[in-house]
C-alpha positions as CSV (number, residue, x, y, z in Angstrom):
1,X,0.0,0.0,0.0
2,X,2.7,2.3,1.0
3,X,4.9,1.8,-2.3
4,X,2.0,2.4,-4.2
5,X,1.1,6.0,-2.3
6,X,5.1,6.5,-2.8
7,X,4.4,5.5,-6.6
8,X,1.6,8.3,-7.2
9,X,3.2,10.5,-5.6
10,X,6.7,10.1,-7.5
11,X,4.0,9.9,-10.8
12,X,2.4,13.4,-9.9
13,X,5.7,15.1,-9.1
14,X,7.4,14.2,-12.2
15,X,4.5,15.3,-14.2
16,X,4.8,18.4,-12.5
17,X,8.3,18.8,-12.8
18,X,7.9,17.9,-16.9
19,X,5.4,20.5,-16.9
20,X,7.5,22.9,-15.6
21,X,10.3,22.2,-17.6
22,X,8.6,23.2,-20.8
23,X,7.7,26.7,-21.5
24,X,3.6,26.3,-21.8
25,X,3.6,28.5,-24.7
26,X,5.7,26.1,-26.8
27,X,3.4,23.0,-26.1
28,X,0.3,25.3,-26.7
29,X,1.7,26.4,-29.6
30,X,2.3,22.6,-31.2
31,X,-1.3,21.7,-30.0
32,X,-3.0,25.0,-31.2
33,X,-1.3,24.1,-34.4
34,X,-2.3,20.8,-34.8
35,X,-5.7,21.6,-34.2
36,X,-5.6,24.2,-36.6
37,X,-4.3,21.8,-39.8
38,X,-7.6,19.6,-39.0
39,X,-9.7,22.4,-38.9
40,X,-9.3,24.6,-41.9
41,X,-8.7,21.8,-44.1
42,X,-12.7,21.3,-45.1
43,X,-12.8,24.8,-46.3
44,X,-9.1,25.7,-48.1
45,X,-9.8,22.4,-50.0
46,X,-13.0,23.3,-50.5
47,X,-12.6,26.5,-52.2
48,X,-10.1,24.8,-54.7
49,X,-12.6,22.2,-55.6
50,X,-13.5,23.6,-59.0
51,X,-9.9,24.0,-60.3
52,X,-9.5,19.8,-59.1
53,X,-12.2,19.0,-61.1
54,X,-11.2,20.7,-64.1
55,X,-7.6,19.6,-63.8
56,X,-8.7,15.7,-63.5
57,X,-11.7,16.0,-66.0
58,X,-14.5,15.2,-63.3
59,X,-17.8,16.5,-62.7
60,X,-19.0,18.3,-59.6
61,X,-21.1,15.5,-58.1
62,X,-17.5,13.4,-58.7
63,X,-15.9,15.7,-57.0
64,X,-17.7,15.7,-53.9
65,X,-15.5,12.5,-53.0
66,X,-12.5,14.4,-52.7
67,X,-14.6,15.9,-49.6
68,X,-16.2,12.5,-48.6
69,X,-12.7,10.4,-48.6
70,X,-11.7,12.9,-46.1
71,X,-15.1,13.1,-44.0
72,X,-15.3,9.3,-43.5
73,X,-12.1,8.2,-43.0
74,X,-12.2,11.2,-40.0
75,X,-15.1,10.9,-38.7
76,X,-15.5,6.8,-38.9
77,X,-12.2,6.7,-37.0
78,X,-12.0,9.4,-34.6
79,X,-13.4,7.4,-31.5
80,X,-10.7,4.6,-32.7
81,X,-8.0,7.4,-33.0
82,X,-8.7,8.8,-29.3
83,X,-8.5,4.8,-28.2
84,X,-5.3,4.8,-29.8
85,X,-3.6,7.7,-28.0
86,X,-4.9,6.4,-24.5
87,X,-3.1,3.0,-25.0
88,X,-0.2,3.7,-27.2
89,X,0.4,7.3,-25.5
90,X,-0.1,10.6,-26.8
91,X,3.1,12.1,-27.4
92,X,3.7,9.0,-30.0
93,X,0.2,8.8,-31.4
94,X,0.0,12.8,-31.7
95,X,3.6,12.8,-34.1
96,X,2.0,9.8,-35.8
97,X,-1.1,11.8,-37.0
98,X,1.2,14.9,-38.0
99,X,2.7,12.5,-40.1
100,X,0.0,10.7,-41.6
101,X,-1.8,14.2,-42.3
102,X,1.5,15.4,-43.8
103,X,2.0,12.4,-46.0
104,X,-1.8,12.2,-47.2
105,X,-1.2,16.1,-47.9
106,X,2.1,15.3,-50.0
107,X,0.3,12.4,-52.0
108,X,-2.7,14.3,-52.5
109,X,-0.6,17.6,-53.9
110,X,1.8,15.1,-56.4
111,X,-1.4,13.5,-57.2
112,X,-1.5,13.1,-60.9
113,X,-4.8,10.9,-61.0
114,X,-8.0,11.4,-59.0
115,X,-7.4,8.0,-57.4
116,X,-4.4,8.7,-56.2
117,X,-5.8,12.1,-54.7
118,X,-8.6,10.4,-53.4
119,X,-5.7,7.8,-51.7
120,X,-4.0,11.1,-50.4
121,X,-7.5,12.9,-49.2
122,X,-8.1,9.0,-46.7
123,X,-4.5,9.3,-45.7
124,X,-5.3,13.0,-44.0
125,X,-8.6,11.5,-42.7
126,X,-7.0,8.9,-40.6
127,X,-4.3,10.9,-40.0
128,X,-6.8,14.0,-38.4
129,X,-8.4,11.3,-37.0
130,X,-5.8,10.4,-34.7
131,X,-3.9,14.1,-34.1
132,X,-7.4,15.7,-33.3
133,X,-8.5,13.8,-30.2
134,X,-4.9,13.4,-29.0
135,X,-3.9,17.1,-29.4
136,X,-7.5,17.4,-26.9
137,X,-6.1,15.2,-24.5
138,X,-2.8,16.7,-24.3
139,X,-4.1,19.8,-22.7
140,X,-5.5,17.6,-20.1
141,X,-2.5,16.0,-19.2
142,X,0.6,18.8,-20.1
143,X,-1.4,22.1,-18.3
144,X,-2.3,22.4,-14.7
145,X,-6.6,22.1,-13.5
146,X,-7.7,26.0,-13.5
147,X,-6.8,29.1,-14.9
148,X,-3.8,27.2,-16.8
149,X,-6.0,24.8,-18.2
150,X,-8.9,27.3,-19.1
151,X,-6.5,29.2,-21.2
152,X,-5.5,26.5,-22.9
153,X,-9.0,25.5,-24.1
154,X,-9.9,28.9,-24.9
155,X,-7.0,29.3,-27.2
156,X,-8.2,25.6,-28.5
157,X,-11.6,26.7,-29.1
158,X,-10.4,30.0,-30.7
159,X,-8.5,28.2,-32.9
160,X,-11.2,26.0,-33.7
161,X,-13.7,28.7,-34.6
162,X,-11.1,30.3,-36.4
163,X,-9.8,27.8,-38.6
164,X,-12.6,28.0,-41.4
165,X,-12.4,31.3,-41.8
166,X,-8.8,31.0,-42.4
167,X,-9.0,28.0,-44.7
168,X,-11.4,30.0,-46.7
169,X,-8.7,33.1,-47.1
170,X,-5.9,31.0,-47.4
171,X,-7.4,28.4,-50.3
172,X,-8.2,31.3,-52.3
173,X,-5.6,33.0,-51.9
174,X,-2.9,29.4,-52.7
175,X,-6.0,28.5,-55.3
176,X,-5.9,32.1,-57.2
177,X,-1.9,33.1,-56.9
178,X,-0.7,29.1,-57.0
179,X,-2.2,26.7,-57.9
180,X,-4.6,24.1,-56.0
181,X,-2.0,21.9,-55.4
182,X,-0.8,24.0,-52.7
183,X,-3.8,23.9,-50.7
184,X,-2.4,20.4,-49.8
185,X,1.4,20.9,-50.3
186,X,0.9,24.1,-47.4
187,X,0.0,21.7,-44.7
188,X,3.8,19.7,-45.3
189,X,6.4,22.2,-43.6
190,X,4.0,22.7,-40.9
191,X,2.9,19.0,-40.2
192,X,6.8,18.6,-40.1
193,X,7.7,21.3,-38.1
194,X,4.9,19.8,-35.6
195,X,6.2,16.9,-35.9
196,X,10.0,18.1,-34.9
197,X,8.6,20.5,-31.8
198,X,6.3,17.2,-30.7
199,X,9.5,15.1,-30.4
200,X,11.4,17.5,-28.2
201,X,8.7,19.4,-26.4
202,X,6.1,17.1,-25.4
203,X,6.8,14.4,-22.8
204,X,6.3,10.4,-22.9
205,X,2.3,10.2,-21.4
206,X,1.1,7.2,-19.4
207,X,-0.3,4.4,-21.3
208,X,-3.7,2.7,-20.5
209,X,-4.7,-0.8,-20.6
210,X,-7.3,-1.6,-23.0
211,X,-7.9,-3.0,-26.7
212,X,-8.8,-1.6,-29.8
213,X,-12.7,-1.9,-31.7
214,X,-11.1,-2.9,-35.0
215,X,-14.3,-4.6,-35.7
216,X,-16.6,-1.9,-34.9
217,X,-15.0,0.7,-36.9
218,X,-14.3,-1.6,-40.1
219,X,-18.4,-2.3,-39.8
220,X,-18.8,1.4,-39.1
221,X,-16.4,2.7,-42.0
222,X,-17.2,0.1,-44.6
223,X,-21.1,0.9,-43.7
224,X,-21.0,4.6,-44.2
225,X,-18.9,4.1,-47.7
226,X,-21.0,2.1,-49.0
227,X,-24.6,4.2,-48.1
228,X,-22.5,7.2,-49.9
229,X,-21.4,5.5,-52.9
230,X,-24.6,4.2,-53.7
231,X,-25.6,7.6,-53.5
232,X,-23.4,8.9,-55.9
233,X,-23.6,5.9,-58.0
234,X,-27.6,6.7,-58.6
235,X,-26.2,10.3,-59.2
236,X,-24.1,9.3,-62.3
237,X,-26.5,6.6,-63.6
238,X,-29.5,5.4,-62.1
239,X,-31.6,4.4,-58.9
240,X,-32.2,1.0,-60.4
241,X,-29.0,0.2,-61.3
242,X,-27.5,-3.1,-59.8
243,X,-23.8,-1.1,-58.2
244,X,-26.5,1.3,-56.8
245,X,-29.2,-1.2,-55.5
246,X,-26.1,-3.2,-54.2
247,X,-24.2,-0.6,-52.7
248,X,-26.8,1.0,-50.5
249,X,-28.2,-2.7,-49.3
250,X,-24.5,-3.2,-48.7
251,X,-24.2,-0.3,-46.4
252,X,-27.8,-0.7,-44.7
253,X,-26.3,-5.1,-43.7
254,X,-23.0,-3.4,-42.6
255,X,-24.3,-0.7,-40.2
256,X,-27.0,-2.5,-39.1
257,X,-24.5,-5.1,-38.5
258,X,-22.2,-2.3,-36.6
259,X,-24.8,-1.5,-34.4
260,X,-25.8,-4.7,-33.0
261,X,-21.7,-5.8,-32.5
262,X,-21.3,-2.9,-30.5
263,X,-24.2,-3.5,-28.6
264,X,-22.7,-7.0,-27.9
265,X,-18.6,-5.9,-27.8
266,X,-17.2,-5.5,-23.8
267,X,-14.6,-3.2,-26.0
268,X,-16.9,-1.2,-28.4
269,X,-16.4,2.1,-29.3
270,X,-19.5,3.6,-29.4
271,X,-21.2,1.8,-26.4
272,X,-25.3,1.9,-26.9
273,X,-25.6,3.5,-23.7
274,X,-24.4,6.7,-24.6
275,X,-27.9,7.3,-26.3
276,X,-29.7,6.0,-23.5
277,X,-30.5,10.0,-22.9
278,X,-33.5,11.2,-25.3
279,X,-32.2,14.9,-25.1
280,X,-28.5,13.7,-26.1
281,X,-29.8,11.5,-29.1
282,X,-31.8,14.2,-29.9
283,X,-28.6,16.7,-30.4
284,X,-27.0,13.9,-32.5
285,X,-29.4,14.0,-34.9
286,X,-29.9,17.4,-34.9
287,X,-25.5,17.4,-35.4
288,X,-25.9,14.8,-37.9
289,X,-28.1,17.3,-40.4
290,X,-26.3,20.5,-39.6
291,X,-23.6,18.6,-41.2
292,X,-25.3,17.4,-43.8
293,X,-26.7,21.5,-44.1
294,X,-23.0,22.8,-43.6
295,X,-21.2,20.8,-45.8
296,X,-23.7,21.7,-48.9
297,X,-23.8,24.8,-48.3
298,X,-20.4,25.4,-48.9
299,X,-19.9,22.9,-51.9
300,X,-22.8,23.7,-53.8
301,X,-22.2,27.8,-53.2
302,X,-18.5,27.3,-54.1
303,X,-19.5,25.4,-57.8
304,X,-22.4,28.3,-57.9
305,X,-20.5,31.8,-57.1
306,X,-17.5,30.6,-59.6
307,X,-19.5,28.3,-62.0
308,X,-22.4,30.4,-62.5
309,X,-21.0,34.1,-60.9
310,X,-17.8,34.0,-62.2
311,X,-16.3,34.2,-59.0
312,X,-12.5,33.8,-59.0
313,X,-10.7,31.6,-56.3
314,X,-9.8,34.6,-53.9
315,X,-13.4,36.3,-54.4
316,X,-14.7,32.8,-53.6
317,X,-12.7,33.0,-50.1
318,X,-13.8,36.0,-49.0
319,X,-17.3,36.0,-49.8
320,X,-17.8,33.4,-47.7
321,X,-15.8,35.0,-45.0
322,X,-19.0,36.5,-42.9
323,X,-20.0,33.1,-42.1
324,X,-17.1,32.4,-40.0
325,X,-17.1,36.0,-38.7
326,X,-20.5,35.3,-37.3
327,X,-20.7,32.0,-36.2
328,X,-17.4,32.5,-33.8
329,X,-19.0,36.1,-32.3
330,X,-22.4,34.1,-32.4
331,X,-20.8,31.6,-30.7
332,X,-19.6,33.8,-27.4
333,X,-22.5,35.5,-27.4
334,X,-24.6,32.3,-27.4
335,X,-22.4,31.1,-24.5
336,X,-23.0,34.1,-22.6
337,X,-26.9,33.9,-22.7
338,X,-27.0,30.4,-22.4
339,X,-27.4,29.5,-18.5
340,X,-30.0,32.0,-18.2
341,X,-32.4,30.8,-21.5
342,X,-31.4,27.0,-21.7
343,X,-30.3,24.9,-24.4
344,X,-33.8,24.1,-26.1
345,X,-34.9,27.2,-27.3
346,X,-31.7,28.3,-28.8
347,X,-31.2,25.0,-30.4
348,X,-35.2,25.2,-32.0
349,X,-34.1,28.6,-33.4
350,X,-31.3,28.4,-34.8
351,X,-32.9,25.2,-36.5
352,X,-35.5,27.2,-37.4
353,X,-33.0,30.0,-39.2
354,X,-30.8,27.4,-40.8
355,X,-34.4,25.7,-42.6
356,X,-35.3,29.3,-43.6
357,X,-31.8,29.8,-44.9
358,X,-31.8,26.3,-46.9
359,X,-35.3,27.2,-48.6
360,X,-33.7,30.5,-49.4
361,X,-30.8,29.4,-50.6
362,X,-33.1,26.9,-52.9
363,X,-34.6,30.4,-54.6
364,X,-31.2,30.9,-56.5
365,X,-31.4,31.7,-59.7
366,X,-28.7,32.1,-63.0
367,X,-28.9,35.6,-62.5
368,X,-29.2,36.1,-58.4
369,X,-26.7,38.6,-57.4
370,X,-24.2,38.0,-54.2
371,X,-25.7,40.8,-52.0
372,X,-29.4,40.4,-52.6
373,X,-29.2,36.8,-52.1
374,X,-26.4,34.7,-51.5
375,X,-25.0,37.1,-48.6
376,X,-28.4,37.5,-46.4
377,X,-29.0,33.7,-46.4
378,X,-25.5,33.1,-45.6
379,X,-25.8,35.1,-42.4
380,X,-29.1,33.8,-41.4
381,X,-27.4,30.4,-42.1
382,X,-24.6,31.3,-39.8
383,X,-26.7,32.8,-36.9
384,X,-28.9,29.3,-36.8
385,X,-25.5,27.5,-36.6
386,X,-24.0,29.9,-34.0
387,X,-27.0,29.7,-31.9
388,X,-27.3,25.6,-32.0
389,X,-23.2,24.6,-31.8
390,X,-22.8,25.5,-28.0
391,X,-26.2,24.3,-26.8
392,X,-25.7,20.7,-28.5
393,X,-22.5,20.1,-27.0
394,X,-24.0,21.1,-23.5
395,X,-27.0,18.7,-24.2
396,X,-24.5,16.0,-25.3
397,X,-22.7,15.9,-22.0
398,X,-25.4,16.9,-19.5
399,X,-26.2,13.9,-17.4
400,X,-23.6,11.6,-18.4
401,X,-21.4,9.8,-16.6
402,X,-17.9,10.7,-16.0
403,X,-16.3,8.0,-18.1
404,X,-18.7,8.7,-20.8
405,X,-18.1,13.1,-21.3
406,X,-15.2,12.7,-23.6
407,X,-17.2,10.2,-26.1
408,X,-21.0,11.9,-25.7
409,X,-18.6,15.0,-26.8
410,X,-16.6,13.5,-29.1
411,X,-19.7,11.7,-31.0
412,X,-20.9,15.3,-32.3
413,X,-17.7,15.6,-33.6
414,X,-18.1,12.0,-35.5
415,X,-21.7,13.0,-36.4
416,X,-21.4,16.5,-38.4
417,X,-18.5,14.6,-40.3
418,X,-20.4,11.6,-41.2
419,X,-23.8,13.7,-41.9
420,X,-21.5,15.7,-43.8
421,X,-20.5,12.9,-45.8
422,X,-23.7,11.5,-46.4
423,X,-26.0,14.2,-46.3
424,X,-23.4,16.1,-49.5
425,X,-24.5,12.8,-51.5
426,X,-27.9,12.7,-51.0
427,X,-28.1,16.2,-52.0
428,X,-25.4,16.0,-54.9
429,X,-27.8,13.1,-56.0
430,X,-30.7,15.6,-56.0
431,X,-28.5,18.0,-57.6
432,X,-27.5,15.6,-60.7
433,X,-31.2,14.5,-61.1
434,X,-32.7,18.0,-61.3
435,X,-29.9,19.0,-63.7
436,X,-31.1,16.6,-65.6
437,X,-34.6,17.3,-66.0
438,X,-33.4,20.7,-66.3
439,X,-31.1,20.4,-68.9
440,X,-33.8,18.5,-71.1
441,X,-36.0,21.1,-70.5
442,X,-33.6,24.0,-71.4
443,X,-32.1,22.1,-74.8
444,X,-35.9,22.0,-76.2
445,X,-35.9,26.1,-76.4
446,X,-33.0,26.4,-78.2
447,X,-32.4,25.7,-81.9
448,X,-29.5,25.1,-84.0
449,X,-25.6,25.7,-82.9
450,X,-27.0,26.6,-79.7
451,X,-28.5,23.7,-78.8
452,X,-25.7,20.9,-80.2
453,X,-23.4,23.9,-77.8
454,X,-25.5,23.4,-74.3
455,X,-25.7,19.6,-74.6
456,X,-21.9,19.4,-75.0
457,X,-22.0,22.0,-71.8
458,X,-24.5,19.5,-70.3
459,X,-22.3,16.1,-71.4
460,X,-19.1,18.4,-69.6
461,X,-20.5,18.8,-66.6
462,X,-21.5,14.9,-66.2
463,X,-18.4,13.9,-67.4
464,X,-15.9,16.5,-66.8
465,X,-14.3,16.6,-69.7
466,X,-13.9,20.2,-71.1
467,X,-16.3,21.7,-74.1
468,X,-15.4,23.1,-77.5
469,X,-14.0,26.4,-77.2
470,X,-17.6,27.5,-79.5
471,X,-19.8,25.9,-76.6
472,X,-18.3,28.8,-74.5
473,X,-18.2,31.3,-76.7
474,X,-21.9,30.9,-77.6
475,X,-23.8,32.9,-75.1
476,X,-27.3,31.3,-74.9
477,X,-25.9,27.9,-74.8
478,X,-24.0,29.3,-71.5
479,X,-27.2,31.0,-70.1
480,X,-28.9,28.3,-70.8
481,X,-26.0,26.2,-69.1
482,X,-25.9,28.9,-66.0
483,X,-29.8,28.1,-65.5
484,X,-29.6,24.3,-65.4
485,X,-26.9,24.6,-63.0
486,X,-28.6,27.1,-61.0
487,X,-31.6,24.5,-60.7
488,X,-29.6,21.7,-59.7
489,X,-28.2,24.2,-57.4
490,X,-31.4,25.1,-55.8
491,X,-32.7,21.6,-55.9
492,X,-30.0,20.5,-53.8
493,X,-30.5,22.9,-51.1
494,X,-34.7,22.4,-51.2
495,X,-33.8,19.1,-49.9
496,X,-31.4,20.5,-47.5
497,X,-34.0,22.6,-45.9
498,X,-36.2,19.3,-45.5
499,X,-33.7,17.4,-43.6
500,X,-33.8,21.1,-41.4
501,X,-37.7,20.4,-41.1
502,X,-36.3,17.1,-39.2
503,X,-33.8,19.2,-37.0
504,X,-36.6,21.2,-36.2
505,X,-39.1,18.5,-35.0
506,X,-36.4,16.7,-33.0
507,X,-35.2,20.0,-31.6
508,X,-38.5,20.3,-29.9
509,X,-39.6,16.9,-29.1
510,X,-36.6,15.2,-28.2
511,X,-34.3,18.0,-26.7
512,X,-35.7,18.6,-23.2
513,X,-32.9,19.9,-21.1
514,X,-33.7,22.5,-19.0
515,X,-31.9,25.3,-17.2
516,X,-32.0,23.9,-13.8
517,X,-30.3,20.8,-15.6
518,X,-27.2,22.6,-16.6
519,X,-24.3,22.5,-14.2
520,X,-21.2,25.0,-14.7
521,X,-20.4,24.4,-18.2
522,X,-17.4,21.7,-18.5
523,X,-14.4,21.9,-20.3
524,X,-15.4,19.3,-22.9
525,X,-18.2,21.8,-23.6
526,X,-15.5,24.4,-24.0
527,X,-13.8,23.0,-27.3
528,X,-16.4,20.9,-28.4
């Protein structure tokens, strides 16, 4: 008994002493950075997507897979990649995803084939997978409980916030100046340099016992792959296809299979009981289509304002600027007021403003201007997700054990990726279905040139594969282009705002956290 008093106390002291013997700065600095790599890389890629798919010939419903390979290979292993850093330690597991983000990043920049980007794009997935959760848990473990630690979090969630904002700037800028290679290539030297700083600055953690859900997250991966290529598959070809039919009855075996292992697995990853609550289920689902919402929102806008606007890369980056800008003040000010309003009717309103948003967005037209209509529905967009973000986290880890705050956290993280990921095929599928109809439609009012011009314009976009030089010289073919796309456009977000009708209706039947429910808010709720 005595040697093992002597032990924890010889424990704590030295990871005092190693705390010390580091200047904080430097270890927040590697973990601020870290974080920050993760974060922005949805929206620098994002704004490059257009010059990708002209560069490797594919279409823009194909090219929502350079977002999805990224998406589900993070999302279906983050759980696994916090696992790993408890039981192989975090100063290992945290240089490991550096390097795996840096090497997907490399691959996907020298990529000279959209395979080989795609390979590049999972690489970074798994890679953010493991350095996201383990850069968390370093703060816990490498700064002091209290002011130190608060600081810490609040430059973590700073960063967080910040990060799409600067992805947006920054892809523009590399996208416009560069070229979109460097969108990847950027995130090298500083995985590298993390890497380097990591090895000297951040001290050998205790390891935990325990075993790893390989099963679970194959199920779970395979699963969510499969729902999404279906998906796309119909997209390309057809609903009754047999790949299509196939795919999706593949994904529906393999998650239903997922589900039922880990409610049977003494190891599982996502252990059932986590959505035991009603009100924490509740804010998955409502996380799960704000995913789904986000993620659109910003693909299909970023085809639109350069497609159909004319947009350049750089224009692209900052006109989606204000949604950042709002959603991080939103954010603090939502904080603020939360304790003395409660998580439900923030969470029902800014449902509420995301749906009106969606169906506002699904009014765009060929000829719909930035500031009458794409910049007011971004901000109501952006105040709906300011006012839910906080409140769901809170919901997520009020009333759970513990053990259990890290993963109820955690699993809104894993949600608004894998909604993301499923939610941007099911509306890229709308997309390439109403473009269709569309593009029939517009083809019959045309006559000559013009119309042999807008099917070629039409048989680009599907395939990717550029147009004669006349297509794009012939105006009423491109108007006529500009419309169809427009539709598909507006198709895809009507369908957005209908999964928002959902988030509403769970917002206010399942969600029923009250005020005198909430306890001081925790710091998973901090960085969530």
């Amino acid at each position: 008994m005595t040697d093992t008093v002597q032990g924890g106390v010889a424990t704590a002291e030295a990871t005092t002493a190693a705390r010390r013997a580091v200047n904080p700065a430097i270890l927040l600095f590697l973990i601020a950075g870290a974080q920050l790599m993760v974060v922005l890389d949805a929206t620098i890629v994002n704004i490059a997507l257009p010059s990708m798919g002209r560069y490797f010939d594919k279409s823009q419903t194909d090219m929502t897979w350079a977002i999805n390979a990224y998406t589900l290979a993070f999302g279906g292993l983050l759980l696994l990649g916090g696992r790993a850093a408890d039981i192989l330690g975090r100063r290992q597991m945290f240089i490991v995803g550096l390097g795996l983000f840096s090497l997907g990043s490399l691959l996907g920049g020298l990529s000279t084939s959209f395979e080989l980007l795609l390979a590049g794009r999972v690489i970074q997935g798994i890679g953010g997978a493991i350095a996201a959760p383990t850069a968390l848990s370093l703060i816990t473990t490498l700064f002091a409980e209290g002011p130190e630690r608060n600081r810490a979090f609040a430059v973590y969630a700073g960063v967080s916030g910040g990060g799409a904002a600067i992805g947006l700037l920054l892809g523009g800028i590399l996208t416009e100046y560069l070229d979109w290679r460097w969108v990847l290539f950027v995130n090298v030297p500083i995985g590298v340099a993390l890497m380097v700083g990591g090895f000297l600055y951040i001290h050998t953690s205790e390891r935990l016992s325990g075993k790893f859900d390989l099963v679970g997250s194959l199920l779970s991966v395979a699963g969510m792959v499969a729902v999404v290529y279906g998906f796309i598959n119909a997209a390309n070809h057809s609903w009754g296809e047999g790949a299509t039919v196939g795919s999706l009855a593949a994904g529906v075996v393999l998650l239903a299979a997922f589900v039922l292992y880990e409610s049977r697995s003494k190891i599982a990853m996502m252990p059932l009981r986590i959505f035991g609550n009603r009100s924490r289920a509740g804010a998955y689902v409502v996380m799960l289509i704000i995913g789904a919402a986000m993620f659109g929102m910003f693909y299909f806008l970023t085809f639109y304002v350069q497609g159909v606007m004319g947009f350049s890369a750089l224009k692209s980056g900052v006109a989606f600027l204000p949604v950042s800008f709002v959603i991080i003040v939103g954010s603090g000010i939502v904080s603020g007021i939360l304790p003395r309003v409660g998580p439900r009717p923030l969470i029902a309103i800014g449902s509420v403003l995301m749906t009106l948003a969606l169906f506002w967005f699904s009014t765009v037209k060929a000829d719909s201007s930035y500031w009458s209509l794409i910049f007011p529905a971004m901000i109501v967009m952006a105040l709906g997700m300011a006012l839910v973000f906080v409140p769901l986290t809170v919901v997520a880890v009020t009333k759970v054990s513990h053990t259990d705050t890290g993963l109820a956290s955690a699993l809104l993280n894993v949600g608004q990726q894998v909604g993301g990921s499923i939610g941007l095929a099911v509306l890229a599928t709308a997309f390439a279905s109403a473009s269709k109809s569309e593009g029939k439609s517009e083809t019959g009012k045309l006559v000559g040139a013009s119309q042999q011009h807008l099917q070629e314009l039409i048989a680009s976009s599907a395939s990717g594969h550029p147009a004669s030089p006349a297509a794009y010289a012939d105006n009423a073919a491109v108007n006529a282009f500009h419309v169809v796309q427009s539709h598909g456009a507006g198709q895809g977000f009507l369908v957005a705002a209908i999964f928002g009708i959902v988030a509403i209706v769970t917002s206010v039947v399942m969600i029923t956290v009250k005020k005198r429910d909430l306890s001081q808010i925790s710091e998973a709720v901090v960085v969530a």
